[in-house]
N, C-alpha and C positions, 0 to 999 in steps of 0.2 A: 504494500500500500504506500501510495507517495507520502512522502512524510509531512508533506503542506495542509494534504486534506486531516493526515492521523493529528494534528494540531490541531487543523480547525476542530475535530470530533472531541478532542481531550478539552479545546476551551470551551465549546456548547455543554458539553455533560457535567463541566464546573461548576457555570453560571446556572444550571437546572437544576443541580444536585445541592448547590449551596446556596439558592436566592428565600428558600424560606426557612435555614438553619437561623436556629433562637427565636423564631414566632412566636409569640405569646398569643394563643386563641381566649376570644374576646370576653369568652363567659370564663376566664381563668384572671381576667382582669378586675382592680377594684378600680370604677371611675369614682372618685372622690370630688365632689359637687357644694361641701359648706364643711368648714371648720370653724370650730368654738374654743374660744381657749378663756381658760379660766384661773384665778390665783389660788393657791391653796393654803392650809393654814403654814405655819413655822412649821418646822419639823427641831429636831433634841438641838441639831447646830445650828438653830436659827435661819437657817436659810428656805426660800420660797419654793417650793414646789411649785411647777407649771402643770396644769391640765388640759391638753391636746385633744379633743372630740372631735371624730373624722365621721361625715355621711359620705356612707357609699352609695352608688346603686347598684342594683344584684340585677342584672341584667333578663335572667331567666324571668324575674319575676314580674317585667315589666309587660302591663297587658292594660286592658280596657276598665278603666275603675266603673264598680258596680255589676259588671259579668258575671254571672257564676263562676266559681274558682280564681279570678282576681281578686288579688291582698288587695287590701286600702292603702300600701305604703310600699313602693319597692327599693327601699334603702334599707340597710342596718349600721346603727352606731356604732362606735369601739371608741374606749377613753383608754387615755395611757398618762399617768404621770410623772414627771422628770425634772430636771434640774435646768436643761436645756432644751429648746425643738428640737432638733439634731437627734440627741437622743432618742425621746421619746419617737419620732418618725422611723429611726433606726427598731427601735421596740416595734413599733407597730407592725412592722415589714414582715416582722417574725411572728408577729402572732396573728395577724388576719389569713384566713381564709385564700381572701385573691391579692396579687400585687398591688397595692396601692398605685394609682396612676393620678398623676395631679395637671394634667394640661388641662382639665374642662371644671378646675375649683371655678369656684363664680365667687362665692361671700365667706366674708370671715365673722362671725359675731362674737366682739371679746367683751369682757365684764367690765365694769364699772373699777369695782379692785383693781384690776391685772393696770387696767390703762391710769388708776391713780398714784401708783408705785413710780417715781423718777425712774425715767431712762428705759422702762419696760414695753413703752409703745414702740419707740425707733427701735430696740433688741429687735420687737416681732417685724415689723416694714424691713429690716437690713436682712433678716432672714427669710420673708420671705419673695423678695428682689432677687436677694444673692443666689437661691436655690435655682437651678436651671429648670426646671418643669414648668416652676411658677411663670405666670404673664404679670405684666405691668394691668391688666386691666381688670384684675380680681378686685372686687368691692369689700368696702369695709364699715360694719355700722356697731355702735357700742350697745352691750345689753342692759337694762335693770334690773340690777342684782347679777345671778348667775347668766353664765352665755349658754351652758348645755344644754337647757331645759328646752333654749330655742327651738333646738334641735328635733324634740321630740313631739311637737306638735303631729298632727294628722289630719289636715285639713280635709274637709269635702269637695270632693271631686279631681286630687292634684295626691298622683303616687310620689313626687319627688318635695318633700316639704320646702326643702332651701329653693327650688323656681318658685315654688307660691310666694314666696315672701322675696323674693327679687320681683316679678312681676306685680307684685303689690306695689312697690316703690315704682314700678315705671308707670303704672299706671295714675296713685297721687302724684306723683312728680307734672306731672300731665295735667293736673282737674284741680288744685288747691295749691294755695302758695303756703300753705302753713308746714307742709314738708321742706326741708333740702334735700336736695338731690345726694344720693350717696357717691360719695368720691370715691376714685380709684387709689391703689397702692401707690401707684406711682405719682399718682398728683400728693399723696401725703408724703412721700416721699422726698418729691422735689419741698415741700413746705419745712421738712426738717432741715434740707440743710441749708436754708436761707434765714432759720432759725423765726422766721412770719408766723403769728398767731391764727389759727383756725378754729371750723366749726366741723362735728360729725354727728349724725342722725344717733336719736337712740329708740331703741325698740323693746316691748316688752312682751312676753307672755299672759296670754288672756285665754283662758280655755284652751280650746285647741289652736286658736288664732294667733295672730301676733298684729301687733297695736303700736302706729309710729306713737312716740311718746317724747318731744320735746327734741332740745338739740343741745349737745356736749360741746362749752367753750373750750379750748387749749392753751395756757400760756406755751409759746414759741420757742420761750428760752429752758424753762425746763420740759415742757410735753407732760405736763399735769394737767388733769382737771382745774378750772378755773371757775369754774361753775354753769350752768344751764340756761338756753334760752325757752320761754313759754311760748306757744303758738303763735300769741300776738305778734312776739318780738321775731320770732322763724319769717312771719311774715312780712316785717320789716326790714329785716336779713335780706330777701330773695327778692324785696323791691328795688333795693340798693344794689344789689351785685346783679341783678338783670341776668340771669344765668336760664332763667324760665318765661316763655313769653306767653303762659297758659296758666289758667287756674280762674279762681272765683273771689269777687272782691264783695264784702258787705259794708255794705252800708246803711245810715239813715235819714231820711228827709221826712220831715212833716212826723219825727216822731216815729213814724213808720219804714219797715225793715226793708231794703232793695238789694238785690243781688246782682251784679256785673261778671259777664264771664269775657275775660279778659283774652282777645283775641291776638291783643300784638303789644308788647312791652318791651320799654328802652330808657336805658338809663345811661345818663352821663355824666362823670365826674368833674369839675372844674376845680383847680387848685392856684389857691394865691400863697404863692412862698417869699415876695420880695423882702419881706419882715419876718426873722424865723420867731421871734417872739410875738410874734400875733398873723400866723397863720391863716389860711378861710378858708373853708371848702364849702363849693357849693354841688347837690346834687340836684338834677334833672330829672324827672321821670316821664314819660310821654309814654299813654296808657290809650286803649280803644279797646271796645267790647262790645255786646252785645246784653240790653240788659234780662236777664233768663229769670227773675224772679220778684216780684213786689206784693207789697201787701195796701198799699193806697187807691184810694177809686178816682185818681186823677187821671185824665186822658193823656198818655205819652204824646199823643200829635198837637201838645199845644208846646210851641215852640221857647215859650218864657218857662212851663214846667220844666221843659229837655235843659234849659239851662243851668236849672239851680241845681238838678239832678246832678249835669256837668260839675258844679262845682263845690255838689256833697262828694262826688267821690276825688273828687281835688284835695278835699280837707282830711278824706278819711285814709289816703294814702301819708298826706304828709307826718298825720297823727301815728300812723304805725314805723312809719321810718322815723320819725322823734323818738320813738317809745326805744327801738331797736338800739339806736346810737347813743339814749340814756344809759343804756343798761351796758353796753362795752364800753363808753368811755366813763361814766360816773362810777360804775359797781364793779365790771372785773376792769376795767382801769386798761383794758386791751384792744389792739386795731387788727378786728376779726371781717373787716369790710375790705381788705385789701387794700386802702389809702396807702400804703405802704408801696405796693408794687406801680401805685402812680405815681409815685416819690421819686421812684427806681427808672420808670421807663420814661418820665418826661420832665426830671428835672433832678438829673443824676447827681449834678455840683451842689446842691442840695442836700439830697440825700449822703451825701459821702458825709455832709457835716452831724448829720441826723443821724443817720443809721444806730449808733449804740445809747441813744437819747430818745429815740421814739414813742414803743411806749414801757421802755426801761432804761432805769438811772434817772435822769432829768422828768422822760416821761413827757415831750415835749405836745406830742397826742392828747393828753388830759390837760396839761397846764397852760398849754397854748395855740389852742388851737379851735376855731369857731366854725362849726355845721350846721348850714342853712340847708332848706328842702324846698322845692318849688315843682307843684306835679301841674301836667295837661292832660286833660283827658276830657274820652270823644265817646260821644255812643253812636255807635257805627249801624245800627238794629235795634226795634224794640219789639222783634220779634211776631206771632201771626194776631195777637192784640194787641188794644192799648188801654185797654184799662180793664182791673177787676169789680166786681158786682159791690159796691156799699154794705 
C-alpha cells in the first residue's frame, strides 16, 4: 500500500477514534443554575465558615410541570461548608452525583451577614471573575437573612426555581420603578476597584415565592453594608440614574390617586464644579406616558385638567428624587447616584483634586455640595377613556 494513502488512513482513524475521547454525556453532567452563599457561625479558632449552596438541574427530570409523573422541581440542592470557595467547590466535585458544570450559573443570592463582614463581598466577585467557567454576566442580589432558603422555594408552574426568580426581576424591572435592576459581577466588579459606592437589590423569602424587598446601600471604600433604601427612595434611585425607561408613576391630583405608565425616561446630569467648595448639580428628568389609571371623574380631554395632571407628576417625581438624595447624602452620607463617574468623565482636573474627599475624608459630597431637580413630563395617551363614572 502507498505509504501517502496508509497516512492518510492512520490520520482519518485518529481524528474518528479520538474526536469524542473524554465526552462527558449530558445527563452525567450537573448544570448548576443559582448559588447561595451564606456566613456561618465562628467555629473553636474563630474563624468564619463559608456556606456554598449549588442548584443543579437533573436533566432526566426535566418534563412538562403538572403531567402525570412530572416533579414540580427539577433541581437538587447540595450545601458544602469551608473556609474558602475553592475548597468547598473542590468538596462538592466529590461528592455530587454529576460534574458540577458552571457556564449557564445565572444568580448568586448571598446573605445579608456574609456581605456585612469587610472584605467578604470582593473575596466572592474576585473568585468568582477569576474562576474560568464563570461569565462576567452572572447576576447578583443580597438575601434577608439567610440566602439558602432562597433556594428552596417551589414555585407554581417553573421546574427551575433560580429562572422564576431571575425572570421575576426582568419582568419588574420592566412595569415598576421601585425595583433596581440586578447588576452583573462584572459591573460590581468594575465598582470595587474604583472603590465608587453602590446599590444591590434584596430579596426575601415569602412562602414558596420570593419578594423584591428594598435595596442594599454599599460604602465603596470598605464594601459594607451602609444601610437600605425603601421603595420610595428605589424609586428615586432609578429616576436619577435613568437606567429604566418603563414602569408606573403614582401620583395625586385633586386629592385623588393617578397612575402614569411611563413610556420613555431621560435623565441628565448637569455639574457646576468652578467653586469646589460650593458645588451644584443639577438633575433633568424628561418623563412621557400614558396615563393607565385614575380615580377622579374629571374629563382627561379638557386640556387645563391634562395640564395640572402634567404638572402633579412634575412634582411627584421631583419629591421622590429629593427623598432618594436625602437619604444618600444626609443619612448614609454616600454618592450611590454615580455623580462620581460625572466627576471622572467630564471634568477629570477636578476630580483628580476630589477623588479621596468625595464622599470620604472631607466628604466634599455632603459638605459641599447642592442638588437641584427639575422634571418635564408629557402624557402622550389617556388611553380608550376619559373619565371615570362619579
Amino acid at each position: 500500500m502507498n505509504k501517502h494513502v496508509l497516512s492518510l488512513i492512520l490520520l482519518v482513524l485518529s481524528i474518528v477514534l479520538t474526536g469524542c475521547w473524554g465526552q462527558q454525556d449530558i445527563e452525567n453532567r450537573g448544570f448548576v443554575i443559582g448559588t447561595a452563599i451564606d456566613l456561618e457561625e465562628k467555629q473553636a479558632k474563630d474563624e468564619d465558615k463559608i456556606k456554598m449552596t449549588n442548584q443543579t438541574v437533573v436533566p432526566p427530570l426535566i418534563g412538562s410541570p403538572g403531567l402525570e409523573g412530572s416533579p414540580e422541581v427539577a433541581t437538587t440542592n447540595i450545601s458544602l461548608t469551608g473556609n474558602s470557595m475553592l475548597t468547598i467547590t473542590d468538596n462538592i466535585d466529590t461528592k455530587s452525583e454529576r460534574i458540577p458544570f458552571y457556564e449557564h450559573l445565572k444568580l448568586i443570592v448571598v446573605s445579608e451577614d456574609f456581605v456585612s463582614t469587610p472584605h467578604y463581598l470582593p473575596k466572592l466577585i474576585d473568585y468568582f471573575i477569576r474562576e474560568g467557567e464563570m461569565r462576567r454576566e452572572i447576576r447578583l442580589v443580597i438575601a434577608e437573612g439567610e440566602a439558602s432558603p432562597i433556594l428552596d422555594i417551589e414555585p407554581k408552574g417553573e421546574q427551575l426555581p433560580i429562572l422564576y426568580i431571575d425572570s421575576l426581576f426582568e419582568y419588574t424591572e420592566e412595569h415598576t420603578l421601585q425595583v433596581l435592576p440586578i447588576p452583573r459581577i462584572g459591573d460590581i466588579h468594575e465598582l470595587l476597584l474604583t472603590n465608587y459606592s453602590y446599590a444591590i437589590p434584596k430579596v426575601k423569602k415569602v412562602g414558596n415565592e420570593v419578594e423584591v424587598n428594598e435595596v442594599v446601600a454599599f460604602d465603596g471604600k470598605t464594601d459594607t453594608v451602609a444601610g437600605t433604601l425603601n421603595k420610595e427612595e428605589v424609586e428615586g434611585l432609578n429616576l436619577i440614574l435613568g437606567q429604566q425607561n418603563r414602569g408606573i408613576l403614582d401620583f395625586k391630583i385633586d386629592q385623588q390617586l393617578m397612575n402614569l405608565q411611563i413610556m420613555d425616561l431621560n435623565s441628565t446630569v448637569h455639574m457646576n464644579v468652578d467653586d469646589l467648595d460650593d458645588i451644584k448639580i443639577k438633575i433633568d428628568i424628561d418623563l412621557s406616558g400614558v396615563i393607565d389609571e385614575m380615580f377622579n371623574a374629571r374629563s382627561l380631554m379638557d386640556e387645563g385638567y391634562l395640564h395640572d395632571i402634567e404638572k402633579a407628576i412634575e412634582k411627584r417625581t421631583e419629591e421622590l428624587v429629593m427623598k432618594a438624595i436625602d437619604k444618600g447624602q444626609n443619612e448614609l452620607e454616600l454618592d450611590i447616584f454615580e455623580f462620581n463617574k460625572q466627576l471622572y468623565g467630564w471634568h477629570y482636573d477636578e476630580w483628580e483634586k476630589l477623588k479621596d474627599n468625595w464622599d470620604e475624608g472631607e466628604n466634599y459630597f455632603v459638605n459641599n455640595t447642592t442638588i437641584e431637580v427639575s422634571a418635564q413630563a408629557k402624557v402622550e395617551a389617556i388611553g380608550a377613556t376619559d373619565k371615570v363614572k362619579r
